[in-house]
C-alpha positions in Angstrom: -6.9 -20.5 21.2 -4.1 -19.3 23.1 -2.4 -15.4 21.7 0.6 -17.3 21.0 -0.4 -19.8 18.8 -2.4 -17.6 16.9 0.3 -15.3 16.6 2.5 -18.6 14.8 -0.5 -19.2 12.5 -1.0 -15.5 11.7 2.6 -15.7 10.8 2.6 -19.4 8.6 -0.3 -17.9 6.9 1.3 -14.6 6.3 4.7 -16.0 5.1 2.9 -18.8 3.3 1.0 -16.5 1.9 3.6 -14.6 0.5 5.4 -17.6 -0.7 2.0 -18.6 -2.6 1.7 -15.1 -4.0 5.3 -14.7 -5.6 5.5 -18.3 -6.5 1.9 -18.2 -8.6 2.5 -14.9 -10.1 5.4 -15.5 -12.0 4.2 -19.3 -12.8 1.5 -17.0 -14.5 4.0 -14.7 -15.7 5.9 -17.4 -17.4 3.4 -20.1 -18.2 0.3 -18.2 -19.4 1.0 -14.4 -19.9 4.5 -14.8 -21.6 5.0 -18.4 -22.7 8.0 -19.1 -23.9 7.6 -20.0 -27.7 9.8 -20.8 -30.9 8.8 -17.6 -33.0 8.9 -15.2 -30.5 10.7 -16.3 -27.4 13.7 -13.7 -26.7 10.9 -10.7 -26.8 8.6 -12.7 -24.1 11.3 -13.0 -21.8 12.0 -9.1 -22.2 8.7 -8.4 -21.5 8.0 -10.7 -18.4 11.9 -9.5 -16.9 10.0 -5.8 -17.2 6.6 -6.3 -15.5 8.4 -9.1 -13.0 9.5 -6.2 -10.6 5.9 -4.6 -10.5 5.0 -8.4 -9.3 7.2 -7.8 -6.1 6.5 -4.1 -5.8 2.8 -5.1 -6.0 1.8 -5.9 -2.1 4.2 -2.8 -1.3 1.9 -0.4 -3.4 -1.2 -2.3 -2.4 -0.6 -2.0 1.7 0.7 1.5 1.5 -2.8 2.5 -1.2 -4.6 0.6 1.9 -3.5 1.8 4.8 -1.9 5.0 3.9 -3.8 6.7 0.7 -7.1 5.4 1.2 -7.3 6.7 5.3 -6.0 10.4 4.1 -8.7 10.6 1.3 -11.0 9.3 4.1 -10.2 11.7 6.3 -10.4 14.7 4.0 -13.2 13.9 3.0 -14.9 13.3 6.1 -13.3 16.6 7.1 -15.7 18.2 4.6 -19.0 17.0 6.5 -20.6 18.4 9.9 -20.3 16.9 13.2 -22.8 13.6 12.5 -21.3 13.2 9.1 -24.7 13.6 7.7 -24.1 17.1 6.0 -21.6 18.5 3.0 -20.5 22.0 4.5 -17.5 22.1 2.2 -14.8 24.0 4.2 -16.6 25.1 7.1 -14.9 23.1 9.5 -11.4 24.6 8.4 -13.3 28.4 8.0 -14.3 28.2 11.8 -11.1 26.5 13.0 -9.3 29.0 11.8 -11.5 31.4 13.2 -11.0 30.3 16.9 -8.2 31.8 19.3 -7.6 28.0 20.6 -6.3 26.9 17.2 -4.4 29.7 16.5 -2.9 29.9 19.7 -1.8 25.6 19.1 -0.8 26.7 16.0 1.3 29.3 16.6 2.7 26.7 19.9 3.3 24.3 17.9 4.9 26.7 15.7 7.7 27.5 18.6 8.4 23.8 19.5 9.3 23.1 15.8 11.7 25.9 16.2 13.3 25.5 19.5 13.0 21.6 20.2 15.0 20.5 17.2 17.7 23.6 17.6 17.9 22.8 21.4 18.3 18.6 20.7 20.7 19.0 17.2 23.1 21.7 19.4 23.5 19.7 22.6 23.8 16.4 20.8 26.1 18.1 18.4 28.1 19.3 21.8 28.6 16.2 23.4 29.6 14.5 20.5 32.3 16.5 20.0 33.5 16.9 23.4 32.7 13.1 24.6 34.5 11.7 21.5 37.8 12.0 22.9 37.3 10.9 26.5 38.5 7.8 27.9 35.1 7.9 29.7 33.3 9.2 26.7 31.2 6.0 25.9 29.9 6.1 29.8 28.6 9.5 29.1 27.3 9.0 26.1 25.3 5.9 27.1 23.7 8.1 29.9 22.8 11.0 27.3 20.9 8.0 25.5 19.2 6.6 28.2 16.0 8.8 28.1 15.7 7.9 24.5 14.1 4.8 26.5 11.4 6.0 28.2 8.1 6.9 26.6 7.0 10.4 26.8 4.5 10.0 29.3 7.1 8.5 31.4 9.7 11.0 30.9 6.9 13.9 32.0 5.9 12.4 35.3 9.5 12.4 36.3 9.9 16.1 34.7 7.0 16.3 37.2 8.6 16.2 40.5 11.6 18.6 39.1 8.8 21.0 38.2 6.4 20.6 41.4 5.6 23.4 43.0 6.6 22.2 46.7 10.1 23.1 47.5 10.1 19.3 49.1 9.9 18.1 45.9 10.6 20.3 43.1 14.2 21.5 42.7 13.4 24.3 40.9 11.3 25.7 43.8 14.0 24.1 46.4 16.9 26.6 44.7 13.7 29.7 45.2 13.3 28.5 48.3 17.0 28.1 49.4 17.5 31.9 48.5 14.3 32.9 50.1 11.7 32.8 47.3 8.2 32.0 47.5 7.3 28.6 45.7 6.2 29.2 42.2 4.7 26.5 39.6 6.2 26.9 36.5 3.8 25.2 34.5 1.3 28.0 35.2 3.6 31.0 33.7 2.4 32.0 30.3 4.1 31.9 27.5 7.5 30.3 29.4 5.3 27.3 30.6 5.8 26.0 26.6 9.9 26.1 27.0 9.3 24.2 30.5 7.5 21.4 28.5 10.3 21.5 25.3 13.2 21.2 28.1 11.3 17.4 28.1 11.7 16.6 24.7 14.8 18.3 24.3 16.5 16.0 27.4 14.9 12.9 25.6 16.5 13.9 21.9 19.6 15.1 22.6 20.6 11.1 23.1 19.5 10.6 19.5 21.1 13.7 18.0 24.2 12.6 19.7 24.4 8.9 18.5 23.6 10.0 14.7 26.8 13.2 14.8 29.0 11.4 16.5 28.8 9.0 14.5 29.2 11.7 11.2 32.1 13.1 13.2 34.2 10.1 13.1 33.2 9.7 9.5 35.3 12.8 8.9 38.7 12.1 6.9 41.5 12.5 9.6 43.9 14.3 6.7 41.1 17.3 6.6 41.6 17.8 10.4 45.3 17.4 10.2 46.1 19.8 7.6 43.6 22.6 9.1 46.0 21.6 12.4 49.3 22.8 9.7 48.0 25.6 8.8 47.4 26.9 12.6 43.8 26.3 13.1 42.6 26.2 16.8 40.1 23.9 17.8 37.0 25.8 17.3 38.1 26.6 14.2 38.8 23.3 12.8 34.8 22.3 14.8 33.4 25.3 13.1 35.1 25.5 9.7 36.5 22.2 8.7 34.2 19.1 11.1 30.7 20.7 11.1 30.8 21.7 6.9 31.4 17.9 6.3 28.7 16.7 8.4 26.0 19.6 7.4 24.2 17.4 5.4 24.1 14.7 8.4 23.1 17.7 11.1 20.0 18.8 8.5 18.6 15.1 8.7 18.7 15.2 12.7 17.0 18.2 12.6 14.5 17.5 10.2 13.8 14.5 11.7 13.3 16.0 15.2 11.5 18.7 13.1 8.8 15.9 12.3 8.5 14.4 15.5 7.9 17.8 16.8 4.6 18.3 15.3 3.1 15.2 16.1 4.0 15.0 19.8 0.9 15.4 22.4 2.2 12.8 25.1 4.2 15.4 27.0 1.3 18.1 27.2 -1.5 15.6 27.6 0.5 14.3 30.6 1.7 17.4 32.1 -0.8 20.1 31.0 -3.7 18.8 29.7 -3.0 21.5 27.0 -4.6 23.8 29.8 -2.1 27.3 30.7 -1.8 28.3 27.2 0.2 25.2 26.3 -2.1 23.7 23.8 -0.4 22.2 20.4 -2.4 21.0 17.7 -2.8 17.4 18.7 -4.3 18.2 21.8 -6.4 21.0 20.1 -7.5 17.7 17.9 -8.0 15.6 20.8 -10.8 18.3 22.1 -12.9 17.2 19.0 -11.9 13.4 18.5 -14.8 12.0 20.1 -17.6 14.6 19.7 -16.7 16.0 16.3 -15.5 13.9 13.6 -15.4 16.4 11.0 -13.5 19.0 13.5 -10.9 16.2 14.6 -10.2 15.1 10.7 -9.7 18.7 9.6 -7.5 19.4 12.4 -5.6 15.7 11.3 -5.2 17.0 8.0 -4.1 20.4 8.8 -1.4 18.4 10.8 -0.4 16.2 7.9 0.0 19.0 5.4 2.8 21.0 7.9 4.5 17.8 8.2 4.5 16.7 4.0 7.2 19.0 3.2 9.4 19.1 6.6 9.2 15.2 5.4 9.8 15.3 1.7 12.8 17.1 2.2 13.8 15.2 5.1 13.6 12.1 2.9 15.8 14.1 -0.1 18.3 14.9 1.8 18.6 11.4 2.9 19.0 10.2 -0.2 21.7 13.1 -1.2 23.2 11.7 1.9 23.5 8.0 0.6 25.2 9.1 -2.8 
């Protein structure tokens, strides 16, 4: 059978399926659980108009109990046993993680790119915003801004590559040392800085999305806010600073929160350039070290993971909502 037409059937079934599913349940609803009778008939239909949303929310809270709760009870769980998954240790797996210099020194990485990735991305998109709103040309710029918002990670580092090679031939950073008579140098073996190299990556490939969601709060602003501050003899970076960016905090939070997130689960850009090698090593890569060899290392690390991401998410997800009203 050919992908495509089991792709269709996949998708009859599923939308039949679904069809079936609401159809049946509130024939049920309405025939046999609440039938509609003489004696009692408004209270029935009260009744079945308060369970009939549960119906629909129903395959919702069954995929997401599926595919969502039941994997991270799995996983902790599992987390709990030794390597072959044959022994209960409890919390050893977490007691020697911590223990190690490797996980401390992803954690405390992965630490610095949740700090300086979103700031970088939410500043720069925040900048050309602002300054490309006005242009005649603006929409140009903007559009290249967004463009490495399509290309995957991986891609993005193997051109991040040849600007960081270490041949001056190739690399412009060592063709400007080399121009001025310096020795070639390859950044990505520096200590410490080799970490800001890789964030420059995600940074350049975020600042497009920071960009589209501000400017798009910026011309949300009321134009009378703006021209009164203008009245009252505000200069521009007043009127950015005091009257634009106030009304569009709650907007600039969400970016960053949302960056925030990404941040912690990223591994494409240090797999590809690194191999978490040089000191560069974040917490998925640390995980990827165990995935295949140690179950109950890689799960522990997963959930160590998941629980610096639950509130950076929770929040992020509040604030949305505080947004919307």
């Amino acid at each position: 059978m050919s992908p495509m037409l089991q792709g269709f059937i996949t998708i009859i079934i599923g939308v039949g399926g679904c069809v079936a599913y609401f159809y049946g349940s509130n024939l049920i609803l309405d025939k046999l659980i609440f039938p509609p009778r003489n004696d009692d008939h408004g209270r029935n239909i009260n009744r079945a108009t308060l369970v009939r949303p549960w119906l629909f929310l129903f395959p919702a809270i069954f995929a997401l109990g599926l595919y969502l709760v039941y994997p991270v009870v799995g996983s902790f769980i599992r987390s709990l046993y030794n390597r072959s998954g044959a022994d209960f240790i409890g919390f050893g797996n977490y007691t020697q993680m911590f223990s190690e210099e490797g996980f401390r020194t992803a954690l405390f990485n992965n630490i610095l790119w949740a700090l300086v990735v979103p700031a970088g991305a939410t500043f720069l998109g925040l900048l050309v915003a602002q300054l490309t709103d006005k242009l005649r040309w603006g929409n140009i710029a903007k559009s290249l801004i967004f463009m490495p918002m399509a290309i995957s990670f991986v891609g993005a580092s193997l051109i991040w590559k040849f600007v960081y090679a270490n041949t001056p031939e190739i690399g412009i950073i060592n063709a400007v040392r080399n121009s001025i008579g310096l020795s070639p140098l390859d950044v990505m073996q520096i200590p410490f800085w080799n970490n800001f190299f890789l964030m420059v990556i995600l940074i350049w490939i975020q600042t497009g999305f920071a960009m589209v969601i501000l400017s798009a709060a910026l011309r949300g602003i009321p134009e009378e806010t703006i021209e009164a501050a203008i009245i009252d003899g505000a200069n521009p970076f007043q009127i950015f600073f005091k009257i634009k960016v106030p009304q569009i905090m709650g907007t600039i939070v969400v970016v960053w929160t949302t960056i925030t997130i990404l941040v912690l689960k990223v591994f494409d850009i240090v797999y590809a350039m690194t191999g978490g090698n040089f000191d560069t090593e974040i917490l998925p890569s640390y995980m990827m070290k165990f995935m295949f060899r140690d179950d109950g290392r890689a799960t522990a690390v997963a959930f160590v993971i998941m629980i610096i991401v639950l509130p950076v998410m929770i929040w992020n997800i509040r604030q949305a909502r505080r947004e919307m009203r």
